[in-house]
PyMOL Python script that loads the backbone (N, CA, C, O; Angstrom):
from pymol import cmd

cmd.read_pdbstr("""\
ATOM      1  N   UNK A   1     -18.665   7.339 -60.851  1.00  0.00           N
ATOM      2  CA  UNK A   1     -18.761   8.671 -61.384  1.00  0.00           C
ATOM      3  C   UNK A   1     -18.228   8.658 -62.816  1.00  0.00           C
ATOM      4  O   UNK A   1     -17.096   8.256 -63.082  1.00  0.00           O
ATOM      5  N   UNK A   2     -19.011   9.073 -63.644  1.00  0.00           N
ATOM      6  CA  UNK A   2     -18.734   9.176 -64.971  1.00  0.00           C
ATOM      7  C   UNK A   2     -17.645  10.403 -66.066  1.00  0.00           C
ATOM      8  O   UNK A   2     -18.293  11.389 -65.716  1.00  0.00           O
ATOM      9  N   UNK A   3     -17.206  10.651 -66.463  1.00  0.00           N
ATOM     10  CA  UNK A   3     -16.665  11.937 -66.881  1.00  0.00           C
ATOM     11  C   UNK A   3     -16.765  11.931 -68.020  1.00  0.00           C
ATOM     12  O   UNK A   3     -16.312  11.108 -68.815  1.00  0.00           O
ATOM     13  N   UNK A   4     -17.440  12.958 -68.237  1.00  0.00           N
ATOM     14  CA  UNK A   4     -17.635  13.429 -69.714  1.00  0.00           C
ATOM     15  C   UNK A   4     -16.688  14.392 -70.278  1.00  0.00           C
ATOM     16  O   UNK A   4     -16.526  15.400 -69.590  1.00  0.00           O
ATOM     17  N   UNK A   5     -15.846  14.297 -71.662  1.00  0.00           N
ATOM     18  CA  UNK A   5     -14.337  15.148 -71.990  1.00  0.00           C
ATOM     19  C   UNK A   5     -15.171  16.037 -72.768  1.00  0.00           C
ATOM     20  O   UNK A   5     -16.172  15.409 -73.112  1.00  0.00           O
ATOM     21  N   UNK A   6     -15.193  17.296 -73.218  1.00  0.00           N
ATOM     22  CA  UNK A   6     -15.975  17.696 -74.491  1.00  0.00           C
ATOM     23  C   UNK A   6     -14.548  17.771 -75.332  1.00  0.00           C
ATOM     24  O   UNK A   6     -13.630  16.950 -75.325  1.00  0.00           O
ATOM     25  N   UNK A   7     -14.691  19.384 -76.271  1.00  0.00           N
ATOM     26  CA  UNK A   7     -13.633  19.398 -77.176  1.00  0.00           C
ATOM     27  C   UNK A   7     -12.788  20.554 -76.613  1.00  0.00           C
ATOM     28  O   UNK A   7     -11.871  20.994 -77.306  1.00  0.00           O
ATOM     29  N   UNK A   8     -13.070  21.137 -75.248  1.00  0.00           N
ATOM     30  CA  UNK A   8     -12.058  21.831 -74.686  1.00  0.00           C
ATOM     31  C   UNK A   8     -11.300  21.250 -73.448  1.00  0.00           C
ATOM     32  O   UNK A   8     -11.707  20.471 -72.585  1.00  0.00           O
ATOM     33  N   UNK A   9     -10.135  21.823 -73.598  1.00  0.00           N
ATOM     34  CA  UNK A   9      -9.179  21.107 -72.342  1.00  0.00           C
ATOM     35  C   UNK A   9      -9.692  20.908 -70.980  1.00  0.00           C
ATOM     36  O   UNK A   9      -9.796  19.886 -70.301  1.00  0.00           O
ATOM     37  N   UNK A  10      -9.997  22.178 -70.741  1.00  0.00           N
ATOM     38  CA  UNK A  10     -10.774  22.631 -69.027  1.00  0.00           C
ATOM     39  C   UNK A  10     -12.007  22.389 -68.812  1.00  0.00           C
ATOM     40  O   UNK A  10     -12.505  22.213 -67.700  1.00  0.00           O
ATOM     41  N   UNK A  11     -12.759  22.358 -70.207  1.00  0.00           N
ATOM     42  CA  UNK A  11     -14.270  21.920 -69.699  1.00  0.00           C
ATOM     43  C   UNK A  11     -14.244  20.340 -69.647  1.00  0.00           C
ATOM     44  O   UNK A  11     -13.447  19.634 -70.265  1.00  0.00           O
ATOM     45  N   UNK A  12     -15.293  19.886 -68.771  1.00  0.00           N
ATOM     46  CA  UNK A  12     -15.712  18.749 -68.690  1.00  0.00           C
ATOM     47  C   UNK A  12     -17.391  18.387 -67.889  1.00  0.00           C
ATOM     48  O   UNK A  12     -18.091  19.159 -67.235  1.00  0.00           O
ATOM     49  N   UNK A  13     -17.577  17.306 -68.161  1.00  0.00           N
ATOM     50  CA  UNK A  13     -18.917  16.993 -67.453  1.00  0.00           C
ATOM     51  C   UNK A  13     -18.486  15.658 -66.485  1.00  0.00           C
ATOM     52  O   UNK A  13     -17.687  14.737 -66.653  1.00  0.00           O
ATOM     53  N   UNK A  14     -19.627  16.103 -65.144  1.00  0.00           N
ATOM     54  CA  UNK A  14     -19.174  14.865 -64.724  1.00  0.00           C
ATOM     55  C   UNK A  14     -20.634  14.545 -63.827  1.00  0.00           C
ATOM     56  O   UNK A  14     -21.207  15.151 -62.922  1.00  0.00           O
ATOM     57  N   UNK A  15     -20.913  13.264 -64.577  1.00  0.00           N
ATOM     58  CA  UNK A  15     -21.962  12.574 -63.660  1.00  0.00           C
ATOM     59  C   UNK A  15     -22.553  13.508 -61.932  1.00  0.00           C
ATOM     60  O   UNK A  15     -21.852  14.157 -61.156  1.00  0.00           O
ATOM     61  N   UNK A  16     -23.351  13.344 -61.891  1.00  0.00           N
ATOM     62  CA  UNK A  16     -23.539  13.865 -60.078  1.00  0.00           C
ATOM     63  C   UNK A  16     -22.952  15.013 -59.809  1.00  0.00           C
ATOM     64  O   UNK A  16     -23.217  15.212 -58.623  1.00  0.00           O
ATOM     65  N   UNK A  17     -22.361  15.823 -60.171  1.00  0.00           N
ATOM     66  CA  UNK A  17     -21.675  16.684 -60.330  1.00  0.00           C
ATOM     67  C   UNK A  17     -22.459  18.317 -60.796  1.00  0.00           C
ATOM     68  O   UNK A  17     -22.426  18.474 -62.016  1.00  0.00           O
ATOM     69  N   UNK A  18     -22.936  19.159 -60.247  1.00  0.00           N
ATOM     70  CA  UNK A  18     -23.063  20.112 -60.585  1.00  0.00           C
ATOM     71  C   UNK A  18     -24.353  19.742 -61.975  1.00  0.00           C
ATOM     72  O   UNK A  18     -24.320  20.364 -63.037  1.00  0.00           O
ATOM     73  N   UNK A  19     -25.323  18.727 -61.700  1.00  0.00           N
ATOM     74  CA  UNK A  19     -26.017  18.191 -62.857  1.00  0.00           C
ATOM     75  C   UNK A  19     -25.931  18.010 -64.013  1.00  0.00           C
ATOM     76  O   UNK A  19     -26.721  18.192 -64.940  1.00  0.00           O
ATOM     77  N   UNK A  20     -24.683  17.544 -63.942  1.00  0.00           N
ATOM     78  CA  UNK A  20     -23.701  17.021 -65.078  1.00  0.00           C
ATOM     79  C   UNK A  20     -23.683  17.756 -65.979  1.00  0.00           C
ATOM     80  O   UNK A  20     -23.546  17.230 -67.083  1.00  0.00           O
ATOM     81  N   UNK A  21     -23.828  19.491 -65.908  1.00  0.00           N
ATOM     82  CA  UNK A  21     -23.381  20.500 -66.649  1.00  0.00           C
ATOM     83  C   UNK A  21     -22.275  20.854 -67.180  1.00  0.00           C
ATOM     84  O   UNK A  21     -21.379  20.374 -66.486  1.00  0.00           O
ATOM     85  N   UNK A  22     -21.756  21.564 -68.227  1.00  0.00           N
ATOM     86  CA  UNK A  22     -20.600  21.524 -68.316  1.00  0.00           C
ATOM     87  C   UNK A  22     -19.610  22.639 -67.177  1.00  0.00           C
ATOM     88  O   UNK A  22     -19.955  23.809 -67.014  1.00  0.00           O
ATOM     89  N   UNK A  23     -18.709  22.200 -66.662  1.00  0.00           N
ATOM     90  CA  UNK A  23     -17.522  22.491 -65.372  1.00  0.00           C
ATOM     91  C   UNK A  23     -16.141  22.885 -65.936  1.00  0.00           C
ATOM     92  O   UNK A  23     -15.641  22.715 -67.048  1.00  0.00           O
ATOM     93  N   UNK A  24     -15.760  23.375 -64.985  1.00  0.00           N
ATOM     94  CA  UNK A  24     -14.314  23.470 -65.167  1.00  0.00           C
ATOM     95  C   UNK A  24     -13.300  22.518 -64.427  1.00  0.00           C
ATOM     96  O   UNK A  24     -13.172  22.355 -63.214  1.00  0.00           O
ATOM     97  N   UNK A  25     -12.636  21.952 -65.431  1.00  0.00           N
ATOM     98  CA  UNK A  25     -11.972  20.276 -64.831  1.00  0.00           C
ATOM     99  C   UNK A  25     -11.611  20.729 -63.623  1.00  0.00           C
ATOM    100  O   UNK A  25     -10.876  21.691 -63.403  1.00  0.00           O
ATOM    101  N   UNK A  26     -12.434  19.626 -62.389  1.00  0.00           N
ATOM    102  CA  UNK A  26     -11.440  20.017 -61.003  1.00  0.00           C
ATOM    103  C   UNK A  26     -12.260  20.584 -60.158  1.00  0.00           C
ATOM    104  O   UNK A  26     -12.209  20.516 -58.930  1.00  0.00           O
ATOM    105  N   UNK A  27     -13.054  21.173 -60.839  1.00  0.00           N
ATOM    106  CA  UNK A  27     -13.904  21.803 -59.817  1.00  0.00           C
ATOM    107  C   UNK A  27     -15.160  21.720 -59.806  1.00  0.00           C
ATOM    108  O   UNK A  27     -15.744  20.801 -60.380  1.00  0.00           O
ATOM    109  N   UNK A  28     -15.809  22.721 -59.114  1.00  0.00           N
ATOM    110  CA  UNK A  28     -17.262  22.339 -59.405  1.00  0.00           C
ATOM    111  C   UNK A  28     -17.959  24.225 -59.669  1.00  0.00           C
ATOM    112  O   UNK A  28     -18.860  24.939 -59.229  1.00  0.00           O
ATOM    113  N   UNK A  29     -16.885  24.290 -60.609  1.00  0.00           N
ATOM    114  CA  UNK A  29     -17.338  25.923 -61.284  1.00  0.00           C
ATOM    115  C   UNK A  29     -18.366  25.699 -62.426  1.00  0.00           C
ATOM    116  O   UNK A  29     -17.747  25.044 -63.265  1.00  0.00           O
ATOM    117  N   UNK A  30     -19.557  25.903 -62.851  1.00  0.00           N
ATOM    118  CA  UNK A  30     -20.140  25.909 -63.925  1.00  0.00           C
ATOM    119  C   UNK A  30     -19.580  26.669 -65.106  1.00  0.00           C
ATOM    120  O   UNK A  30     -19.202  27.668 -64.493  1.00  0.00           O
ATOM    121  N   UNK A  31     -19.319  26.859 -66.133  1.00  0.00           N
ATOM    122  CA  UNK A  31     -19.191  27.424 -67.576  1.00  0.00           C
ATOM    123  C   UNK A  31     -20.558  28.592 -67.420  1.00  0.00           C
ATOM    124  O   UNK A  31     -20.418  29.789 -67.671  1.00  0.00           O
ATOM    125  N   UNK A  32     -21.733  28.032 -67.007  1.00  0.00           N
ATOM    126  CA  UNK A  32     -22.783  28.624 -66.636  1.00  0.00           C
ATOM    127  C   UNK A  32     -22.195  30.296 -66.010  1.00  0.00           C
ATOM    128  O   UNK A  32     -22.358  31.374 -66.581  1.00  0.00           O
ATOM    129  N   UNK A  33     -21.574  30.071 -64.835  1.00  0.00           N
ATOM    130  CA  UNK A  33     -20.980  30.693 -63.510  1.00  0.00           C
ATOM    131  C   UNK A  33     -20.472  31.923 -64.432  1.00  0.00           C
ATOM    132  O   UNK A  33     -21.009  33.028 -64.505  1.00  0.00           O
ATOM    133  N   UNK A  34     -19.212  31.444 -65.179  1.00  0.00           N
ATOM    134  CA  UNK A  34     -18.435  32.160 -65.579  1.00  0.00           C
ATOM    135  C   UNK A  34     -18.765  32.918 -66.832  1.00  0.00           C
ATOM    136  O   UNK A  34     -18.033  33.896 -66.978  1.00  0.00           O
ATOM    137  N   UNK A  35     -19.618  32.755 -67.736  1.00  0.00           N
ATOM    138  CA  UNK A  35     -20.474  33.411 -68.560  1.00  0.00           C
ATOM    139  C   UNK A  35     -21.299  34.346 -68.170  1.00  0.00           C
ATOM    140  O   UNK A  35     -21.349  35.400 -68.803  1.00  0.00           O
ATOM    141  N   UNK A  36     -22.188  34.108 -66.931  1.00  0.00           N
ATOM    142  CA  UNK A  36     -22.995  35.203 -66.370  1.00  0.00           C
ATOM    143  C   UNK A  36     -21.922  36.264 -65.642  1.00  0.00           C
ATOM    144  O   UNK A  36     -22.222  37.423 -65.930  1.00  0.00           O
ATOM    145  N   UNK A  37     -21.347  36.216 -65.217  1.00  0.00           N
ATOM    146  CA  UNK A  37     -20.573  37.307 -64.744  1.00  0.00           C
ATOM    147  C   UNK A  37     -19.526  37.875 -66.235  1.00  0.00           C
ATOM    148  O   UNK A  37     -19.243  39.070 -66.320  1.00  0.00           O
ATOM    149  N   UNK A  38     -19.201  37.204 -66.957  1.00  0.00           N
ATOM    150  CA  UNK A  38     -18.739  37.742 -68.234  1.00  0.00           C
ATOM    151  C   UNK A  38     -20.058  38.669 -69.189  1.00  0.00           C
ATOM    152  O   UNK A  38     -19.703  39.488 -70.037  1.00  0.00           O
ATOM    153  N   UNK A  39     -21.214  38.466 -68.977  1.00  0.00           N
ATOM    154  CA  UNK A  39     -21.536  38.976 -69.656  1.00  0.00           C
ATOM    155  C   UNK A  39     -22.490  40.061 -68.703  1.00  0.00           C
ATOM    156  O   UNK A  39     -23.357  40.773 -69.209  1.00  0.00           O
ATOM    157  N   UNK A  40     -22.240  40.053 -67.576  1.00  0.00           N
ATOM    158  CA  UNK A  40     -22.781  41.604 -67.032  1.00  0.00           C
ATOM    159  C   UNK A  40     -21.597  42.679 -66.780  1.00  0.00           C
ATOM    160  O   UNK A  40     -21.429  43.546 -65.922  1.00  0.00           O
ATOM    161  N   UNK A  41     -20.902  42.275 -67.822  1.00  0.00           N
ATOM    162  CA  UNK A  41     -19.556  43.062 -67.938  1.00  0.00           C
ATOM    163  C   UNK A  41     -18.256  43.273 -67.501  1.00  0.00           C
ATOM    164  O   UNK A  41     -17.483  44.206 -67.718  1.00  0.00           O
ATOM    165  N   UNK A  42     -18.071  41.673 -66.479  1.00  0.00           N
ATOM    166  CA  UNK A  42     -16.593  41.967 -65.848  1.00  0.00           C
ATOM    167  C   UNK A  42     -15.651  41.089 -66.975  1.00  0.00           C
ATOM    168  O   UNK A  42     -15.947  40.078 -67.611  1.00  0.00           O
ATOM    169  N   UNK A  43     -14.866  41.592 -66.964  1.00  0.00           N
ATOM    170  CA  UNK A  43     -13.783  41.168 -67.650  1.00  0.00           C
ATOM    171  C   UNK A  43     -12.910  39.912 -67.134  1.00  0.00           C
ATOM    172  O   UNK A  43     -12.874  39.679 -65.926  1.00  0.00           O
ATOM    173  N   UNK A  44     -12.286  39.194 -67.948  1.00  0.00           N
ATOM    174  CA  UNK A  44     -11.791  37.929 -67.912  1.00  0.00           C
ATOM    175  C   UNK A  44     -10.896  38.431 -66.563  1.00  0.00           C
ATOM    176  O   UNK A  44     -10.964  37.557 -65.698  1.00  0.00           O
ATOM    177  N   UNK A  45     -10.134  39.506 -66.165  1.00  0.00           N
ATOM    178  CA  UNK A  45      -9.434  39.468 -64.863  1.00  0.00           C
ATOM    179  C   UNK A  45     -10.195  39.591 -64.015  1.00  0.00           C
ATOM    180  O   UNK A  45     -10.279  38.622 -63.260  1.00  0.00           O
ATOM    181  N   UNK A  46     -11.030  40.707 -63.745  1.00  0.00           N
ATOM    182  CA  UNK A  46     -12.190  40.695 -62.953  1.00  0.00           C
ATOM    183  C   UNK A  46     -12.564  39.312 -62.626  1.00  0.00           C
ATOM    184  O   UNK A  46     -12.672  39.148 -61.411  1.00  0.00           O
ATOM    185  N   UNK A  47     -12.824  38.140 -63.422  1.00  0.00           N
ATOM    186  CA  UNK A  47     -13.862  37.219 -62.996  1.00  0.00           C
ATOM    187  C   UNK A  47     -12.619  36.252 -62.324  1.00  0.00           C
ATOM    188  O   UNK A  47     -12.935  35.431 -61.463  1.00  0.00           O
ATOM    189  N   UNK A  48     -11.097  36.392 -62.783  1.00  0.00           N
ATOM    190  CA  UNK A  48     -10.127  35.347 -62.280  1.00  0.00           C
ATOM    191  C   UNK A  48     -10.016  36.437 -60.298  1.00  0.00           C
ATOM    192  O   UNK A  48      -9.846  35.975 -59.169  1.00  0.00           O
ATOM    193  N   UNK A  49     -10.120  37.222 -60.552  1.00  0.00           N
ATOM    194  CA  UNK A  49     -10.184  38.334 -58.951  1.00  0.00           C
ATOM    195  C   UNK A  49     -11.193  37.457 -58.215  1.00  0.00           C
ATOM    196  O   UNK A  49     -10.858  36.929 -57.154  1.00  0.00           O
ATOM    197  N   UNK A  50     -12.392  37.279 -58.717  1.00  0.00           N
ATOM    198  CA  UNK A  50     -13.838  36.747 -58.040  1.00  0.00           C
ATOM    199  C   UNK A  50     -13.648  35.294 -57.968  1.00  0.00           C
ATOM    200  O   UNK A  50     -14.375  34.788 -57.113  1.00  0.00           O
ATOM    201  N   UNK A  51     -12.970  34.543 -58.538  1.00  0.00           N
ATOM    202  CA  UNK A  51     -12.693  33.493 -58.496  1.00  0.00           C
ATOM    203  C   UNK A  51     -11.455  32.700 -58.916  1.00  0.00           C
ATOM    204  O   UNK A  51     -11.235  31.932 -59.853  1.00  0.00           O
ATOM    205  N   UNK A  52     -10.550  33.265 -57.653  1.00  0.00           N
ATOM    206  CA  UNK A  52      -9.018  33.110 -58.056  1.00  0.00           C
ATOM    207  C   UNK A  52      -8.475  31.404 -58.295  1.00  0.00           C
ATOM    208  O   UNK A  52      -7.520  31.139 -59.025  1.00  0.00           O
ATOM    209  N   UNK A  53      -9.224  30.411 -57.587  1.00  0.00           N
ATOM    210  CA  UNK A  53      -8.480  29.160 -57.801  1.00  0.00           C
ATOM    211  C   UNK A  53      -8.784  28.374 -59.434  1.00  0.00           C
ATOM    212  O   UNK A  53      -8.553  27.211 -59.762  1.00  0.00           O
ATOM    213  N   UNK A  54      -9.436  29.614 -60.327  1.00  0.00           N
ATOM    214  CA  UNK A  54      -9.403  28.964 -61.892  1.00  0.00           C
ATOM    215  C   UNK A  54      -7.944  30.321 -62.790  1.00  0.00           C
ATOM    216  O   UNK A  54      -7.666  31.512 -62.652  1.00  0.00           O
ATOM    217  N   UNK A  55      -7.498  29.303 -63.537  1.00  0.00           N
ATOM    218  CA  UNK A  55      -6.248  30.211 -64.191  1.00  0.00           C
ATOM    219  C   UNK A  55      -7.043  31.242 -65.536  1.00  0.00           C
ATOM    220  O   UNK A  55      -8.236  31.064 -65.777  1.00  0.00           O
ATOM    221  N   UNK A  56      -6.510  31.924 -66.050  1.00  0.00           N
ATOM    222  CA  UNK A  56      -6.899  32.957 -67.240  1.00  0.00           C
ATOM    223  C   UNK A  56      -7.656  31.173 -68.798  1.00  0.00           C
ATOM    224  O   UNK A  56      -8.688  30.813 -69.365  1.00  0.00           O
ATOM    225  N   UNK A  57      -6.137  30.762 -68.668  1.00  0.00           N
ATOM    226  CA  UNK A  57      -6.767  29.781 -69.739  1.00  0.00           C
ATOM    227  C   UNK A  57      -8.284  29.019 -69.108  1.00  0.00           C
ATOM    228  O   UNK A  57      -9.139  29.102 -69.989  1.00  0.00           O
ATOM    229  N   UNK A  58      -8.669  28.525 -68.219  1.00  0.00           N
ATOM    230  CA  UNK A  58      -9.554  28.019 -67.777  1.00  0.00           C
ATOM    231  C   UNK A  58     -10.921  28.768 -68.058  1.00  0.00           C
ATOM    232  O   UNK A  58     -11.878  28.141 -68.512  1.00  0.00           O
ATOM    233  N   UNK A  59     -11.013  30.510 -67.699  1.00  0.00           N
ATOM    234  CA  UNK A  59     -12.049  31.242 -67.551  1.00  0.00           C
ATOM    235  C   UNK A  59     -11.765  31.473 -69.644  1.00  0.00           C
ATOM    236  O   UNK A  59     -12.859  31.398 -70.204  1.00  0.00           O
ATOM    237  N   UNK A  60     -10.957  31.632 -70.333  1.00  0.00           N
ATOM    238  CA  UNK A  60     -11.073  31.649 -71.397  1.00  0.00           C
ATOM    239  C   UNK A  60     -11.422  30.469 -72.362  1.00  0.00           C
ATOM    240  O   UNK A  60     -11.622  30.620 -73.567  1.00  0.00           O
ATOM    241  N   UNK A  61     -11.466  29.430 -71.779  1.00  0.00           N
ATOM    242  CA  UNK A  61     -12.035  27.946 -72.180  1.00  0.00           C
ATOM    243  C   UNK A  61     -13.530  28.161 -71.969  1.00  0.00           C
ATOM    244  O   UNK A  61     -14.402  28.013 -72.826  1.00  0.00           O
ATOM    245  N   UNK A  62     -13.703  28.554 -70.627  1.00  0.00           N
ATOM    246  CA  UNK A  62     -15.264  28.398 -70.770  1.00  0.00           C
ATOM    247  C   UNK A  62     -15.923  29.435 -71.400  1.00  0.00           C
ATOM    248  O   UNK A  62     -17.090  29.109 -71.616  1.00  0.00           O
ATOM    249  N   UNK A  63     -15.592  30.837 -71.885  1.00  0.00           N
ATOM    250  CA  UNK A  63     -16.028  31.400 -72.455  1.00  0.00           C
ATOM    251  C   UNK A  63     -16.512  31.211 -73.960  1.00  0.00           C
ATOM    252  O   UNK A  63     -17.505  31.558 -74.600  1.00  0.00           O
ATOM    253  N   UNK A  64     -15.299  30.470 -74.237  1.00  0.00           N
ATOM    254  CA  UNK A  64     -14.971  29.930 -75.920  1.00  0.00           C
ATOM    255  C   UNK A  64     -16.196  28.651 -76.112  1.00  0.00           C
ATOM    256  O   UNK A  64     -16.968  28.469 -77.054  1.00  0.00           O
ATOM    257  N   UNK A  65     -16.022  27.842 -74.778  1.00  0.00           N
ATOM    258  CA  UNK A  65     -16.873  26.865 -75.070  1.00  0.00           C
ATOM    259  C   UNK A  65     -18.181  27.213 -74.993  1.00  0.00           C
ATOM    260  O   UNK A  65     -19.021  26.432 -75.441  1.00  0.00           O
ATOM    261  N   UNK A  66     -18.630  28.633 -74.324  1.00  0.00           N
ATOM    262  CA  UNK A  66     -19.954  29.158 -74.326  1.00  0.00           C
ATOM    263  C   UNK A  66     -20.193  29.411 -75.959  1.00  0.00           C
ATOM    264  O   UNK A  66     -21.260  29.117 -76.498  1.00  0.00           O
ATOM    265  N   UNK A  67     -19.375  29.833 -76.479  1.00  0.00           N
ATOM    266  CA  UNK A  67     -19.503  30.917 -78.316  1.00  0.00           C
ATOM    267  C   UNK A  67     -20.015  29.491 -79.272  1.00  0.00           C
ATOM    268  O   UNK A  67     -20.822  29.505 -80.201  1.00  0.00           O
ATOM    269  N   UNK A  68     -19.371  28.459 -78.792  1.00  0.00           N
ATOM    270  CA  UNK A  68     -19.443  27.113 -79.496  1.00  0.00           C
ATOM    271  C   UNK A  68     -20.849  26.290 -79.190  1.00  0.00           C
ATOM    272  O   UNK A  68     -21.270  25.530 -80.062  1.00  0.00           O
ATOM    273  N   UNK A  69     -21.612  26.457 -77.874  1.00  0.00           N
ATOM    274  CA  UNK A  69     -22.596  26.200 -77.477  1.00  0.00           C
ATOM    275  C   UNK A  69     -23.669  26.951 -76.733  1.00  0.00           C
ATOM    276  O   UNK A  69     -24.284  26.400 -75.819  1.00  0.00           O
ATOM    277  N   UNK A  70     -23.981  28.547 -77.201  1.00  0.00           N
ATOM    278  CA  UNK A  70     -24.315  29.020 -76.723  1.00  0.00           C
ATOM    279  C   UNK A  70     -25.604  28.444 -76.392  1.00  0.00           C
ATOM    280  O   UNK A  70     -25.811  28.453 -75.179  1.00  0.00           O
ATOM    281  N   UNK A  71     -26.687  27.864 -77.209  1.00  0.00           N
ATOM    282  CA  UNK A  71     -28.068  27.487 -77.363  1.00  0.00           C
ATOM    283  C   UNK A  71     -28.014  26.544 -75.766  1.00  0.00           C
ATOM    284  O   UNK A  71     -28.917  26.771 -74.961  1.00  0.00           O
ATOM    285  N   UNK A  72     -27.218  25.794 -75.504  1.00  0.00           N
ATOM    286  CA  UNK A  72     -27.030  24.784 -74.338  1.00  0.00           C
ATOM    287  C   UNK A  72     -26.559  25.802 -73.222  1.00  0.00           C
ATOM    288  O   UNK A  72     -27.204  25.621 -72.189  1.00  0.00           O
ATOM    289  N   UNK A  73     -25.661  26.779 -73.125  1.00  0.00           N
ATOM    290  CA  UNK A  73     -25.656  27.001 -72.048  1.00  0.00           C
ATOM    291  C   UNK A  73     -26.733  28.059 -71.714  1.00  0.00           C
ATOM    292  O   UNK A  73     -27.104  28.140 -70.543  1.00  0.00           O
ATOM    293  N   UNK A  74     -27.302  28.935 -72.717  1.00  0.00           N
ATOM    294  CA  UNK A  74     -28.465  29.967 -72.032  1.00  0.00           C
ATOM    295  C   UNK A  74     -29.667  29.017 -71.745  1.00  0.00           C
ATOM    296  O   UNK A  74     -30.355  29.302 -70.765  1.00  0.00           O
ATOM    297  N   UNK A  75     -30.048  27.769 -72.584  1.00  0.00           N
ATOM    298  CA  UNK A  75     -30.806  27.167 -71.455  1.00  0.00           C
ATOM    299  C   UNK A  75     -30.817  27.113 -70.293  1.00  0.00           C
ATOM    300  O   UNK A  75     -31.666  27.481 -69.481  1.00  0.00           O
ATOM    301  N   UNK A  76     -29.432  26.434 -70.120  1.00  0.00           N
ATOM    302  CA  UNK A  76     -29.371  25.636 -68.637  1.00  0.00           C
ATOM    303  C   UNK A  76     -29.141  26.649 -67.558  1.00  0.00           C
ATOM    304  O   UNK A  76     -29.117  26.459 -66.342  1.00  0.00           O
ATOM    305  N   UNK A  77     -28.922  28.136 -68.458  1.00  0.00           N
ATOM    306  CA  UNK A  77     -28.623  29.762 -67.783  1.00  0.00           C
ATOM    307  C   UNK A  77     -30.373  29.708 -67.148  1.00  0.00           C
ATOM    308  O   UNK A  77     -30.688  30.182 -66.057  1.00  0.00           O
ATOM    309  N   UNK A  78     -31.121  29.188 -67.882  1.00  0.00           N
ATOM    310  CA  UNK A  78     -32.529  30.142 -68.205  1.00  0.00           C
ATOM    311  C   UNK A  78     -33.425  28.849 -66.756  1.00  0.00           C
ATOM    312  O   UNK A  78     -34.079  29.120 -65.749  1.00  0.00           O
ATOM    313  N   UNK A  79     -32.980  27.462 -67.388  1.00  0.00           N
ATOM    314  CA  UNK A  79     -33.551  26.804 -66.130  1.00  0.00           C
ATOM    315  C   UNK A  79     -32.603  26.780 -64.843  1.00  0.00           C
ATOM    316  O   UNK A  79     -33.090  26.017 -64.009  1.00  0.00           O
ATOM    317  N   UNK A  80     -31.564  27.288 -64.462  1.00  0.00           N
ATOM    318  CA  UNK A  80     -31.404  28.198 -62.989  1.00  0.00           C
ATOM    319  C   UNK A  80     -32.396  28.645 -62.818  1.00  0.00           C
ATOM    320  O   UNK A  80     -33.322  28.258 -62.106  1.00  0.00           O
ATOM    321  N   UNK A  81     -32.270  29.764 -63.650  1.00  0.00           N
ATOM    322  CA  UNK A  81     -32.701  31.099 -62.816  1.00  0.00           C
ATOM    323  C   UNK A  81     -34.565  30.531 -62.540  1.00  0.00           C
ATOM    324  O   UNK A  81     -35.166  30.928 -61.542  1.00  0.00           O
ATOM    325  N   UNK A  82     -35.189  29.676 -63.491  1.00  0.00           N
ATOM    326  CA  UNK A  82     -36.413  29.076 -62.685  1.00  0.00           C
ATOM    327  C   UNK A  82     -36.300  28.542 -61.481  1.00  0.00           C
ATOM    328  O   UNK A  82     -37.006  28.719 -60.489  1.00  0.00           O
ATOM    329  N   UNK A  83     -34.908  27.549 -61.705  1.00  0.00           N
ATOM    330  CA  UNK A  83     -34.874  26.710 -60.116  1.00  0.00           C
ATOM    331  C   UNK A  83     -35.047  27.818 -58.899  1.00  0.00           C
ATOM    332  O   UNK A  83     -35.693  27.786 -57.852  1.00  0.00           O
ATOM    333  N   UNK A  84     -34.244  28.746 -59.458  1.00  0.00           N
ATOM    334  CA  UNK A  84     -34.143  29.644 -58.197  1.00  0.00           C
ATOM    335  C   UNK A  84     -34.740  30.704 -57.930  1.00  0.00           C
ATOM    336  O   UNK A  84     -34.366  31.692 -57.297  1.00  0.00           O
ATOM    337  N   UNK A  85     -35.804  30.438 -58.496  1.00  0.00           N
ATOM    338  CA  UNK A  85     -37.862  31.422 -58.347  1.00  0.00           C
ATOM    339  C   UNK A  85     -36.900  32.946 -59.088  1.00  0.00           C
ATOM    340  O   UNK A  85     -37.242  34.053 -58.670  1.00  0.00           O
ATOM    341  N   UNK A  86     -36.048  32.887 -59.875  1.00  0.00           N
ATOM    342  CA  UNK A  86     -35.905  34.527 -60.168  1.00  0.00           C
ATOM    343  C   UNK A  86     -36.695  34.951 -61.613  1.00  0.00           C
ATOM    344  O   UNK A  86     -36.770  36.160 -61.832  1.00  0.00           O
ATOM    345  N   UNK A  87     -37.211  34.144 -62.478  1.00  0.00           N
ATOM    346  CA  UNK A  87     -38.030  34.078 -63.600  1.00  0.00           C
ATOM    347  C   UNK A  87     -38.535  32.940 -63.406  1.00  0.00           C
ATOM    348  O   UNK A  87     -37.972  32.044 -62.778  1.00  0.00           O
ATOM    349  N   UNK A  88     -39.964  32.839 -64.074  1.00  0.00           N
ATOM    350  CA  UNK A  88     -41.315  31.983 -64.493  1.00  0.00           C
ATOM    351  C   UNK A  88     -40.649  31.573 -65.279  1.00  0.00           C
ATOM    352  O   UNK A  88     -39.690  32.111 -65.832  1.00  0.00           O
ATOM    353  N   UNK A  89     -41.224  30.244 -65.462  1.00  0.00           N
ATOM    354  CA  UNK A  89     -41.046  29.429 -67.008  1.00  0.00           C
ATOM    355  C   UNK A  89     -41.913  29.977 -67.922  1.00  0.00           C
ATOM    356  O   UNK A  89     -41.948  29.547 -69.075  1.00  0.00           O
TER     357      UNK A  89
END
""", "prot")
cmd.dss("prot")
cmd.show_as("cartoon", "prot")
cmd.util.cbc("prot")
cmd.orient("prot")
């Protein structure tokens, strides 16, 4: 298994893993995950409520690392939602 570090603490990639998207170290939370629920309007506590075993710095890492790569993660936002028949390509 491979691990990929980027330039934030909590994010990481890891081989086999969640399709080696970028994660939150430790787990198998997508950056993906935590962006879509940030941006249908819950707030950074809200989303630590919905998903208590990541800390405030963690859900604020992946947010930050979304602002830094947005173009990469609304892709990989955009091919979900194909995988999962909710939009056409």
């Amino acid at each position: 298994m491979t691990i990929i570090k980027t330039s934030r603490p909590h994010i990481t990639r890891v081989e086999g893993v969640c399709g080696g998207r970028p994660i939150i170290r430790g787990t198998r939370t997508t950056v993906r995950s935590i962006v879509g629920y940030y941006k249908i309007g819950m707030s950074v506590d809200d989303i630590l409520k919905a998903i208590p075993h990541l800390t405030l710095a963690q859900i604020h890492d992946a947010i930050s690392y979304y602002y830094d790569n947005q173009e990469e993660i609304d892709r990989d936002t955009k091919e979900n939602m194909i995988l999962a028949g909710e939009i056409e390509s």
